[in-house]
KELUM-111201 format. One record per residue (C-alpha): z, x, y; residue in three letters. Coordinates in Angstrom, 2 decimals, padded with zeros to 5 digits, m for minus. Example, Ala and Ser with C-alpha at 12.3 -4.5 7.8 and 13.67 -1.06 7.14 Angstrom:
atom c3: 007.80	c1: 012.30	c2: m004.50	residu: ALA $
atom c3: 007.14	c1: 013.67	c2: m001.06	residu: SER $
# end
This chain:
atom c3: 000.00	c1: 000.00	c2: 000.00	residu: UNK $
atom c3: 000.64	c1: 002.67	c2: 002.20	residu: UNK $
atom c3: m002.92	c1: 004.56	c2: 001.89	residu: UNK $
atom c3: m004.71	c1: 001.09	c2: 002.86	residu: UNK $
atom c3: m002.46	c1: 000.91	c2: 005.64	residu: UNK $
atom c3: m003.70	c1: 004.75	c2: 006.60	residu: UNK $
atom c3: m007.03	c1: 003.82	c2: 005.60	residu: UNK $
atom c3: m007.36	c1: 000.77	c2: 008.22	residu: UNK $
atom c3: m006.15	c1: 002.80	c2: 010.60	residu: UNK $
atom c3: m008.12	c1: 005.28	c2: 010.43	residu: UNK $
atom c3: m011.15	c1: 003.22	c2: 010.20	residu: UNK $
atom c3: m009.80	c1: 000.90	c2: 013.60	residu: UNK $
atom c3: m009.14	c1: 004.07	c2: 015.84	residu: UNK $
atom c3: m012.73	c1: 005.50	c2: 014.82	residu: UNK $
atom c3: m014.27	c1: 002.49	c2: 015.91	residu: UNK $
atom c3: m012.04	c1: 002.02	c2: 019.30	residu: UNK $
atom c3: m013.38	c1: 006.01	c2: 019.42	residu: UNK $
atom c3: m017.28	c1: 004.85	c2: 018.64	residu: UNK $
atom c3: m016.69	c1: 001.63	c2: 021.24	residu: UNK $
atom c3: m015.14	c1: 003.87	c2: 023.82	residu: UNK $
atom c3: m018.21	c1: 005.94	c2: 023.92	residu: UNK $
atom c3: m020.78	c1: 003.06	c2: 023.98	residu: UNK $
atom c3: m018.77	c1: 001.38	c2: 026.96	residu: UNK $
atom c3: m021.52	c1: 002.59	c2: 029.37	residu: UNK $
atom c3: m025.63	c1: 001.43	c2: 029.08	residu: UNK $
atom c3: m028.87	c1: 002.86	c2: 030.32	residu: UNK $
atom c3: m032.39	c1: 001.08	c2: 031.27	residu: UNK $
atom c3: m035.08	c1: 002.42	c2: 032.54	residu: UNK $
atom c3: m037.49	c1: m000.02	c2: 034.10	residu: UNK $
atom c3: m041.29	c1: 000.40	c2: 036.15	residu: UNK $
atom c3: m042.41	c1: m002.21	c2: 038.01	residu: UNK $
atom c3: m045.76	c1: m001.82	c2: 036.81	residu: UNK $
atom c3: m047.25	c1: m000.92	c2: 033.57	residu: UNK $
atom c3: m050.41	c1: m000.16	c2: 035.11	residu: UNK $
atom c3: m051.70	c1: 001.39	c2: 038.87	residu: UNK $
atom c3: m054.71	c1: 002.59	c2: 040.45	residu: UNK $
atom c3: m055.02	c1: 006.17	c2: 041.74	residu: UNK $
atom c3: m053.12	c1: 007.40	c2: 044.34	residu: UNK $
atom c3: m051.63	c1: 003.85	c2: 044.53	residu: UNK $
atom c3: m047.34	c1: 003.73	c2: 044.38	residu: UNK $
atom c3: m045.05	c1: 002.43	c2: 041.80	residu: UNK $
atom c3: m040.97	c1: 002.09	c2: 041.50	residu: UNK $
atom c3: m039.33	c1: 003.65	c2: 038.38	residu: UNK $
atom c3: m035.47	c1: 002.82	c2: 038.12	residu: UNK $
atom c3: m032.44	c1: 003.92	c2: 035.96	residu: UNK $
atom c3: m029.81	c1: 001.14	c2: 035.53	residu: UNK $
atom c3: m026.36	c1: 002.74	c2: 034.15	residu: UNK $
atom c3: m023.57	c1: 000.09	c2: 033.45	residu: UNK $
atom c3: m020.59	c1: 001.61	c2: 033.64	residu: UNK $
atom c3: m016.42	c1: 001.77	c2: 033.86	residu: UNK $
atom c3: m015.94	c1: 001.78	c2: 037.74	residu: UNK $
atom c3: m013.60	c1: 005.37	c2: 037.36	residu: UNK $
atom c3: m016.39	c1: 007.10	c2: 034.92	residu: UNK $
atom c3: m018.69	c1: 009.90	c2: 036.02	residu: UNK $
atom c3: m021.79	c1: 009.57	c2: 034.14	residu: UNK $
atom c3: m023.75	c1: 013.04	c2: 034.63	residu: UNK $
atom c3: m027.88	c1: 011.70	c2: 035.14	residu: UNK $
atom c3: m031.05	c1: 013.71	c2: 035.17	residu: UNK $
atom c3: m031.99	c1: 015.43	c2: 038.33	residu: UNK $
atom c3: m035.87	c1: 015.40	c2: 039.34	residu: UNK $
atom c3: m037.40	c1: 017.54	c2: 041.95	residu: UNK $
atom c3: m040.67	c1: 016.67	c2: 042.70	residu: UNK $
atom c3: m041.90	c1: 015.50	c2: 039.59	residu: UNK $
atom c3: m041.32	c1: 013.06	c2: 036.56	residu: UNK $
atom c3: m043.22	c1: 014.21	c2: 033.74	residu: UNK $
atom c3: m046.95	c1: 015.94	c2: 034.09	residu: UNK $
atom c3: m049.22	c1: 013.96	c2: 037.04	residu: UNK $
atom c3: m046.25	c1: 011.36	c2: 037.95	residu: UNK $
atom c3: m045.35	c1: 012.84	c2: 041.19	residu: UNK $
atom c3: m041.80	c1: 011.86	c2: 043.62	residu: UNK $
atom c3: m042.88	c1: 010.64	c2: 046.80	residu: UNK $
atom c3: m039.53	c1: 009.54	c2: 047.77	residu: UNK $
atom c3: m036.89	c1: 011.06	c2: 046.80	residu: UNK $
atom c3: m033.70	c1: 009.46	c2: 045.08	residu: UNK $
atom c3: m032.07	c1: 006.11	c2: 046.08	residu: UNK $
atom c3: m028.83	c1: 004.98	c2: 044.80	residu: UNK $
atom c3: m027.47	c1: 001.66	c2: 044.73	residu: UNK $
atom c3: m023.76	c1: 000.63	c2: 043.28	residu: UNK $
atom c3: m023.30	c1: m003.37	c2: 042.51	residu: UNK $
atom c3: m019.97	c1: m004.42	c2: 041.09	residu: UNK $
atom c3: m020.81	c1: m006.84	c2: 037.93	residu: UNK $
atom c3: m018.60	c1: m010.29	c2: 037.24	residu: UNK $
atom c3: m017.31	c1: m008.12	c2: 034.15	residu: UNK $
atom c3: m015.75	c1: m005.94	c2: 036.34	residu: UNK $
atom c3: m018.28	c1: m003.12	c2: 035.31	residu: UNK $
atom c3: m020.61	c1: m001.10	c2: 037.86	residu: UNK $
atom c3: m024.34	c1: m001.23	c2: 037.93	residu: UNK $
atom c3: m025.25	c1: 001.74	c2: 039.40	residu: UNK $
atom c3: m029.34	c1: 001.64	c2: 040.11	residu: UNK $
atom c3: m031.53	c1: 004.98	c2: 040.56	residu: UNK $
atom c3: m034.98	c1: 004.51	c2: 041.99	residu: UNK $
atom c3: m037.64	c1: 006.97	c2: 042.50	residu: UNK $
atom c3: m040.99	c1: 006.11	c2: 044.42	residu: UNK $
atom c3: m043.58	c1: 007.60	c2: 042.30	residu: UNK $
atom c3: m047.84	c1: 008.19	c2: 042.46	residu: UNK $
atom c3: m050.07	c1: 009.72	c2: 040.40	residu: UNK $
atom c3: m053.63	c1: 011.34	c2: 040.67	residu: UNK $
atom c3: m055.40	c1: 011.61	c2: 037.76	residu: UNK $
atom c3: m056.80	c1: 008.98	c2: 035.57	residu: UNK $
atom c3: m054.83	c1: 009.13	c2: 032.29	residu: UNK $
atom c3: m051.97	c1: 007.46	c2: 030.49	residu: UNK $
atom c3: m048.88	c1: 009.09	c2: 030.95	residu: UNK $
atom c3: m045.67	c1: 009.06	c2: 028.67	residu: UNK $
atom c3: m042.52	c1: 008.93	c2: 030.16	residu: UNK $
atom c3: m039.86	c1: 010.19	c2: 027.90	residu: UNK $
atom c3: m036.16	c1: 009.29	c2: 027.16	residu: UNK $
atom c3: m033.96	c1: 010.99	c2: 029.53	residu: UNK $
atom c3: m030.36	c1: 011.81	c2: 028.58	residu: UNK $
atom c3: m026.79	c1: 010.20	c2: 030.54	residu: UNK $
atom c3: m023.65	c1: 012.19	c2: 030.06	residu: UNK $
atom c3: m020.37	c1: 010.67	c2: 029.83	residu: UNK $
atom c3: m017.51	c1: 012.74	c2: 028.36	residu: UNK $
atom c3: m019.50	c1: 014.91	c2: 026.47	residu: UNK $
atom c3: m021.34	c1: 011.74	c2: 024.52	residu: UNK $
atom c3: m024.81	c1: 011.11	c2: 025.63	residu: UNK $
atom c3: m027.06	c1: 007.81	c2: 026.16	residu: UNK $
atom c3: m030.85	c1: 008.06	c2: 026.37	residu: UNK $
atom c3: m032.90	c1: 005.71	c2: 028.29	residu: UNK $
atom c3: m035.95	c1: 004.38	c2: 026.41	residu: UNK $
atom c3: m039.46	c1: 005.84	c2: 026.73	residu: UNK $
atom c3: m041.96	c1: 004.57	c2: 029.57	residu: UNK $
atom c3: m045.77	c1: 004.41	c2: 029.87	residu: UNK $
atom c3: m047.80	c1: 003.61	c2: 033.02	residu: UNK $
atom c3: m051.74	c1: 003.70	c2: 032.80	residu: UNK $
atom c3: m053.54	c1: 005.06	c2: 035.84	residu: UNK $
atom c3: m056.31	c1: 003.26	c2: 036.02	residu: UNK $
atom c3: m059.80	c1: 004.63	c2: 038.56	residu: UNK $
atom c3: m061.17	c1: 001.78	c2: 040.27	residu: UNK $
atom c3: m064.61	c1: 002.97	c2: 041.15	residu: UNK $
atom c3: m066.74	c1: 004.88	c2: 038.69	residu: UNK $
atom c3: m068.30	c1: 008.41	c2: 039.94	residu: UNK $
atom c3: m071.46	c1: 009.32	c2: 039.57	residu: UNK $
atom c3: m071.18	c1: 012.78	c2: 039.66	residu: UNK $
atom c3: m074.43	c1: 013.49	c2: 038.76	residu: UNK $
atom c3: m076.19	c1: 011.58	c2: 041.85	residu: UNK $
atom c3: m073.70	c1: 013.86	c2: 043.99	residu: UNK $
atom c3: m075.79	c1: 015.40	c2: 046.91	residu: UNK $
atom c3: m074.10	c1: 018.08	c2: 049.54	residu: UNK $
atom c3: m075.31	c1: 016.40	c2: 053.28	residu: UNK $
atom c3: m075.38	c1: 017.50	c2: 056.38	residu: UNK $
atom c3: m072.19	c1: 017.73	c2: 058.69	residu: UNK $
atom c3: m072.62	c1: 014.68	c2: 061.19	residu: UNK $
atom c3: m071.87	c1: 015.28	c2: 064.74	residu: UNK $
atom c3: m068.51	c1: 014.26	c2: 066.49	residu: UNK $
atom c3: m069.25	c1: 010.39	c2: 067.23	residu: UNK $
atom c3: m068.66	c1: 009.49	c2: 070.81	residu: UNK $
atom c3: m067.45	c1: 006.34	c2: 071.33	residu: UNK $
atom c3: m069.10	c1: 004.14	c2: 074.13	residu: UNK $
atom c3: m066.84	c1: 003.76	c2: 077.42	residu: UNK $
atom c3: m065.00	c1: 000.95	c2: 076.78	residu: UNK $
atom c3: m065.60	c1: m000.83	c2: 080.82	residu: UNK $
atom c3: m063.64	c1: m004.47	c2: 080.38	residu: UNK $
atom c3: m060.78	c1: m002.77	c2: 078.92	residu: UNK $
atom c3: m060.56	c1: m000.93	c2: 082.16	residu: UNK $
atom c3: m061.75	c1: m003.33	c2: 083.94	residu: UNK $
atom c3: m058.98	c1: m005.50	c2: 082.52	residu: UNK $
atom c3: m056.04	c1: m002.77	c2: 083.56	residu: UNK $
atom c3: m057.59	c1: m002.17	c2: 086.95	residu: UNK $
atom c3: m056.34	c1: m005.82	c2: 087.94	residu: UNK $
atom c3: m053.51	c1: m006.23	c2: 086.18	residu: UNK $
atom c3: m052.71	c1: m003.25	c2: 088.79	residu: UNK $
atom c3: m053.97	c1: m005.12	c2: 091.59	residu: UNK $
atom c3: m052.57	c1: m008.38	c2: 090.74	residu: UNK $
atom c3: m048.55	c1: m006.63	c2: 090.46	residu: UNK $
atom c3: m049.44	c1: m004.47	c2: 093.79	residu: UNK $
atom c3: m050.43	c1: m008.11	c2: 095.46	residu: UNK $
atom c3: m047.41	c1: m010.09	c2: 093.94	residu: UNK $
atom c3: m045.04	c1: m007.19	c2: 095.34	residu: UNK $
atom c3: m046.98	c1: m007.50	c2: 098.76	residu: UNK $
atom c3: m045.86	c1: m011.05	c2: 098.79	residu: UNK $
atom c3: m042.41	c1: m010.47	c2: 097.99	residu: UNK $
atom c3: m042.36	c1: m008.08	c2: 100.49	residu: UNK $
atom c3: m043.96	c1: m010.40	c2: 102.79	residu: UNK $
atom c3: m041.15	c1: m013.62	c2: 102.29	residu: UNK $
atom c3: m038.37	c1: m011.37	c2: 102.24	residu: UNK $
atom c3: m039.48	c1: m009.42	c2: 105.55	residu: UNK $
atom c3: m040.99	c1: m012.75	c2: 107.32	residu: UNK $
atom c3: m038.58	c1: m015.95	c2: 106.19	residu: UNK $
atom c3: m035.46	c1: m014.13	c2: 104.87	residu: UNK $
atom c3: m034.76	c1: m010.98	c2: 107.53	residu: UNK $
atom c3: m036.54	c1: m012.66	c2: 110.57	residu: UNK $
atom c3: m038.39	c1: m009.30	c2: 111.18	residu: UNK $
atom c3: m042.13	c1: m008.67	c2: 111.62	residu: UNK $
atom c3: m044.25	c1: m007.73	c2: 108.64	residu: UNK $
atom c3: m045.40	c1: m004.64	c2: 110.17	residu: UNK $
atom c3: m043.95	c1: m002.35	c2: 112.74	residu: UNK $
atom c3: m045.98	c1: m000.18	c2: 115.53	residu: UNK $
atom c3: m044.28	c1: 003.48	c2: 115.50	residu: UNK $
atom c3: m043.91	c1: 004.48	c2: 118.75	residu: UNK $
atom c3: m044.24	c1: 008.08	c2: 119.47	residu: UNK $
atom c3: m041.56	c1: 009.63	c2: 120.72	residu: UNK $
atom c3: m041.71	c1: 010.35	c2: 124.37	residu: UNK $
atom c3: m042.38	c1: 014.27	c2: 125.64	residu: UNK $
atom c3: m040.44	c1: 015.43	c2: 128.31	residu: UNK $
atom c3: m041.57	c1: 018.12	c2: 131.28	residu: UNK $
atom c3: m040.92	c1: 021.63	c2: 130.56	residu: UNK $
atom c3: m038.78	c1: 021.44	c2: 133.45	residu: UNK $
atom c3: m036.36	c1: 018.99	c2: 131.91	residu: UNK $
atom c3: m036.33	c1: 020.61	c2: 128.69	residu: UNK $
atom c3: m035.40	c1: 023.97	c2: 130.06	residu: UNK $
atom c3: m032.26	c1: 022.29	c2: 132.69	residu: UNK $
atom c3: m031.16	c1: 020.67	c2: 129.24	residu: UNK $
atom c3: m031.09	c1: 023.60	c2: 127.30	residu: UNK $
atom c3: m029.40	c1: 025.54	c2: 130.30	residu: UNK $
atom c3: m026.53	c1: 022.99	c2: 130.47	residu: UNK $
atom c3: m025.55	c1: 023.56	c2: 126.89	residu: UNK $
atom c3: m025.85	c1: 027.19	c2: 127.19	residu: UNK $
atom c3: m023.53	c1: 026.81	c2: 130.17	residu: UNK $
atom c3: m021.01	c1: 024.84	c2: 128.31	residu: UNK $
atom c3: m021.13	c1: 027.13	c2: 125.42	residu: UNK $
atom c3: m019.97	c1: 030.04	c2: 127.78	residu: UNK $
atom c3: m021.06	c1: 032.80	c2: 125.47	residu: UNK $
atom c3: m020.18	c1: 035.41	c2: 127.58	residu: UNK $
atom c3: m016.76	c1: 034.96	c2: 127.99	residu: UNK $
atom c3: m016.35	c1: 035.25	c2: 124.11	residu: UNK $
atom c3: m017.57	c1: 038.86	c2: 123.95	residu: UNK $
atom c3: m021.37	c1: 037.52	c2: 123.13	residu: UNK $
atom c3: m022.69	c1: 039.28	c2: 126.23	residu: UNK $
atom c3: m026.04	c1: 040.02	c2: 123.70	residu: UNK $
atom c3: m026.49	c1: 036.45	c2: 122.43	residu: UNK $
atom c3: m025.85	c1: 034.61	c2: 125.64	residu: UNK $
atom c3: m028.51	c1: 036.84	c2: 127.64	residu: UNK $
atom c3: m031.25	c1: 036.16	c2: 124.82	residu: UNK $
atom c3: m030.65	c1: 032.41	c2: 124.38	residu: UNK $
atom c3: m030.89	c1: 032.48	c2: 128.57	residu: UNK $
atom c3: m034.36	c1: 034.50	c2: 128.71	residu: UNK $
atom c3: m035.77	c1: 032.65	c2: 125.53	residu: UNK $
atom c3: m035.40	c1: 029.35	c2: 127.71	residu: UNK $
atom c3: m037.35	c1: 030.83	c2: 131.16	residu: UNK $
atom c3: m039.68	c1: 032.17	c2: 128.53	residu: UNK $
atom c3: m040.49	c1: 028.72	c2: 126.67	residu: UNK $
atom c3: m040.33	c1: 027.31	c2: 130.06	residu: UNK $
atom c3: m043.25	c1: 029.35	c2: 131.79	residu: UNK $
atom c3: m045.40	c1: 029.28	c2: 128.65	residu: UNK $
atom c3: m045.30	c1: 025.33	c2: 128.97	residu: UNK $
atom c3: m045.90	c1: 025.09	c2: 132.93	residu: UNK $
atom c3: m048.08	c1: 028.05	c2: 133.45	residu: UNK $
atom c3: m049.68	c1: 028.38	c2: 129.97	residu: UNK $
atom c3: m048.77	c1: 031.80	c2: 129.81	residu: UNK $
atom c3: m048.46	c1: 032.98	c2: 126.00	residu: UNK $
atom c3: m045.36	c1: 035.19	c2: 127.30	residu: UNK $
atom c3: m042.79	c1: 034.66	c2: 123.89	residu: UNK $
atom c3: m044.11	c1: 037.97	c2: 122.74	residu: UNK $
atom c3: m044.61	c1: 039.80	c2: 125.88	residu: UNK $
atom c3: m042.47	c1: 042.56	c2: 127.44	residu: UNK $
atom c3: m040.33	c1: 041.73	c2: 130.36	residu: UNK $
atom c3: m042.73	c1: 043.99	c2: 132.74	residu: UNK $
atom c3: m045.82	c1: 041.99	c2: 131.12	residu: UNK $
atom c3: m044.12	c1: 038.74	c2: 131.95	residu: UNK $
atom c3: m043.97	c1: 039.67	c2: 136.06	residu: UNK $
atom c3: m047.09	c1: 040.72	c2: 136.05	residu: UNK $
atom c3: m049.06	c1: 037.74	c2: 135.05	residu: UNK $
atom c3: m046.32	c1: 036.14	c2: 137.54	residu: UNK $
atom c3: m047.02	c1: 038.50	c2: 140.26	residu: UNK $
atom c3: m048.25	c1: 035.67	c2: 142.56	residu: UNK $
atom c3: m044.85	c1: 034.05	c2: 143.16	residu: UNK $
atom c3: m044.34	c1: 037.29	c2: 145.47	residu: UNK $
atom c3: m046.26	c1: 035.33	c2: 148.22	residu: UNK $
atom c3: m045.83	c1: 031.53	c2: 147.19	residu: UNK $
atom c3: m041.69	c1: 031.36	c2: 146.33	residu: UNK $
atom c3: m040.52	c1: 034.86	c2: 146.47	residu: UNK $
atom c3: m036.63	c1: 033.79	c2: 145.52	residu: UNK $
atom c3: m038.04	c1: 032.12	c2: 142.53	residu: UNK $
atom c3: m039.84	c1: 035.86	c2: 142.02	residu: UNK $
atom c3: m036.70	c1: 037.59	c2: 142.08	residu: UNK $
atom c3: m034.86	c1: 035.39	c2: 140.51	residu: UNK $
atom c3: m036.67	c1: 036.16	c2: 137.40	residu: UNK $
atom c3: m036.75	c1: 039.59	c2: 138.18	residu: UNK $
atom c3: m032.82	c1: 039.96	c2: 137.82	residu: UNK $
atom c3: m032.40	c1: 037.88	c2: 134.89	residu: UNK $
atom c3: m035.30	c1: 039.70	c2: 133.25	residu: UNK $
atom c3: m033.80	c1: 043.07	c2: 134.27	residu: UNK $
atom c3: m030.19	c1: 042.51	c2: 132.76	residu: UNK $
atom c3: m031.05	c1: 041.00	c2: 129.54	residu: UNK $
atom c3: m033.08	c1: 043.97	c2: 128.93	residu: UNK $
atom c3: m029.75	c1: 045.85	c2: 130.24	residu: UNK $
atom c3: m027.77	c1: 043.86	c2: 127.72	residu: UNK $
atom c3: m030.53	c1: 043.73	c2: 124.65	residu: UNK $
atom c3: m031.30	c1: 047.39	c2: 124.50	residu: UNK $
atom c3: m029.01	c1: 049.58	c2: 126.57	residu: UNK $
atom c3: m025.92	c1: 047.70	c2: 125.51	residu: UNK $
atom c3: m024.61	c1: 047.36	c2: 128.95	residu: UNK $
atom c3: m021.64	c1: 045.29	c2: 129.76	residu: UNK $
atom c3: m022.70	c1: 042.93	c2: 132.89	residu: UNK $
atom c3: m019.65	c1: 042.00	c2: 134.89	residu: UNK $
atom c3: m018.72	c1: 038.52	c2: 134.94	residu: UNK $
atom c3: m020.19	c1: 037.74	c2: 138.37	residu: UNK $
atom c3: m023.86	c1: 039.30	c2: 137.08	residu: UNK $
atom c3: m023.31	c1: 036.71	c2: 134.07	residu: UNK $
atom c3: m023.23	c1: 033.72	c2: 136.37	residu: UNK $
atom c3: m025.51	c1: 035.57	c2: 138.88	residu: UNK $
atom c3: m028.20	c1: 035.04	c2: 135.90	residu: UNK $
atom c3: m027.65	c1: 031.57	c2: 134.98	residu: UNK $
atom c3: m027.39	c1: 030.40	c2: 138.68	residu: UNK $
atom c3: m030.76	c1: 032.64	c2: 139.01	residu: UNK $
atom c3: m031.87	c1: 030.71	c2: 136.01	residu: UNK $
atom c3: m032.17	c1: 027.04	c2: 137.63	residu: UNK $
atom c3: m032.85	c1: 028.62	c2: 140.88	residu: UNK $
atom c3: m035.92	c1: 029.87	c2: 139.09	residu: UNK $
atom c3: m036.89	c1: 026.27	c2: 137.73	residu: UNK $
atom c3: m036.05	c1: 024.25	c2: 140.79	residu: UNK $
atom c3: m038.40	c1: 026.04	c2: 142.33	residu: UNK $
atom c3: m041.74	c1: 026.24	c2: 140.18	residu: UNK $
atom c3: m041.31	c1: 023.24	c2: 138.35	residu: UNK $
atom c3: m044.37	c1: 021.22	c2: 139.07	residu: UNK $
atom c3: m043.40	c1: 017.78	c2: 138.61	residu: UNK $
atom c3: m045.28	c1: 014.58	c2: 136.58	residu: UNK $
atom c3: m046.50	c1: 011.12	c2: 138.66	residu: UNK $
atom c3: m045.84	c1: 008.50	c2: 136.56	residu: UNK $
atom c3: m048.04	c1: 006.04	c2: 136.29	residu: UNK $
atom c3: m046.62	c1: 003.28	c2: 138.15	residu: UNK $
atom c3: m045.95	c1: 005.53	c2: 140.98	residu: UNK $
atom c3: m049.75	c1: 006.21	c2: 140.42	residu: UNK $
atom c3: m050.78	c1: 002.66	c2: 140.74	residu: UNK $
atom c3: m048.76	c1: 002.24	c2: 144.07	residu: UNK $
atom c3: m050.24	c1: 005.53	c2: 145.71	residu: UNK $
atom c3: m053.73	c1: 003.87	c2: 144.78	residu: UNK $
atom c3: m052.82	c1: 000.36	c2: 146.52	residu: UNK $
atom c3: m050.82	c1: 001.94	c2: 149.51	residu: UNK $
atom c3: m054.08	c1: 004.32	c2: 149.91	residu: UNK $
atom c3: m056.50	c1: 001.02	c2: 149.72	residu: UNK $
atom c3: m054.09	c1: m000.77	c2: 152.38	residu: UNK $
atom c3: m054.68	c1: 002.48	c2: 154.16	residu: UNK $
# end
């Protein structure tokens, strides 16, 4: 009694063993038994299995078997079961080349040492022309082919241009006209230009107010002052005198000796110092400072040749007539 109690055990635990090692299931499954050349196919590896087992699979690079080449690569997809089992799917996109029948063999699935094998495949690759190889001719290379210019399709874009330019024209229009009471379109004035004589009084206040001098900037205050009578006669006597010497500059003026000789040596002495100041580094008292920017407006007071407006034009004209 005691043997046939070892017996059935024995016989139980190797079939728990046997069941154990069957607990996980492979299919392999194509969706089509048959494709044309170059055409693609899905071939799939189901594996039921525990959900804490690690099943070891077969690894592909590029290729299945012989011809049945990977053109995507592996895709994995895990569903649980009702059974509480996993279904684990492996799909590879696969293409072929060559007109034959091709054989795809088992392929083994690991689990604990104990291996499953998928069943065998077979996909026919079918041609769907037949080549006449025979009637084959080499022909000439053909030219690049120019296509005609395509006008209504630019035609077409040319107004859908035009039609958003005019629609934002509008907008621009009601918004400017209706909504901000302004006119559509605004004259720029230009900006009035003043006499050379203002100018220069304008520029000598400020270099007045600055007071250079009296901050040790003896050099800077005398060129700012001569670059002003400079500007000043090239504007009222069209004398190109920014790049002449001081010496060149009284000559061309040599005339004011006999019309306004103050106005001549007025020039003279602020001419004379800055030169002092530029070039010999002289220290002008504070009295010759002054004496040069007093010398300065006495200078344009006295040449400046002033504009008629033309109102005041107008009134000379009808006061001459009454005349």
């Amino acid at each position: 009694m005691r043997k046939i109690l070892i017996y059935c055990f024995i016989f139980a635990s190797s079939f728990f063993v046997d069941l154990f090692a069957q607990n996980i299931t492979v299919t392999a499954r194509i969706d089509s038994t048959m494709m044309w050349i170059g055409s693609q196919t899905k071939l799939s590896f189901e594996i039921s299995q525990q959900p804490n087992q690690k099943v070891i699979v077969p690894l592909f690079s590029d290729t299945i078997v012989g011809g049945l080449e990977i053109v995507e690569p592996l895709k994995s997809d895990t569903v649980s079961s009702p059974d509480g089992h996993l279904l684990v799917t492996q799909s590879y996109t696969v293409t072929a080349f060559e007109d034959s029948l091709l054989y795809i063999p088992p392929y083994p699935f690991v689990l604990n040492g104990d291996t499953v094998w998928s069943k065998s495949l077979s996909l026919k690759v079918v041609q769907p022309f037949q080549i006449d190889t025979a009637s084959n001719q080499i022909a000439d290379i053909k030219p690049v082919f120019t296509p005609k210019f395509y006008w209504i399709g630019v035609l077409k874009k040319v107004l859908i241009v035009l039609a958003i330019i005019a629609i934002l024209f509008v907008l621009f229009f009601i918004i400017r006209r209706f909504i901000q009471k302004k006119p559509v379109f605004t004259a720029s004035t230009p900006a009035p230009v003043l006499p050379p004589y203002e100018v220069a009084i304008a520029k000598l206040d400020k270099i007045k107010q600055q007071k250079l001098w009296q901050q040790n900037r003896s050099k800077e205050y005398h060129t700012e002052l001569t670059d002003v009578i400079r500007e000043y006669i090239e504007r009222t006597f069209d004398i190109p005198c920014m790049e002449m010497t001081s010496e060149e500059i009284l000559e061309h003026l040599n005339h004011l000796k006999f019309e306004t000789k103050p106005a001549y040596l007025a020039l003279l002495q602020i001419l004379r110092l800055a030169d002092l100041v530029k070039f010999a580094k002289w220290n002008p008292a504070t009295d010759e400072h002054e004496l040069s920017l007093n010398n300065a407006y006495l200078f344009i007071n006295q040449t400046k040749i002033e504009e008629v407006k033309p109102s005041e034009e107008g009134n000379e004209d009808t006061t001459d007539r009454l005349n």
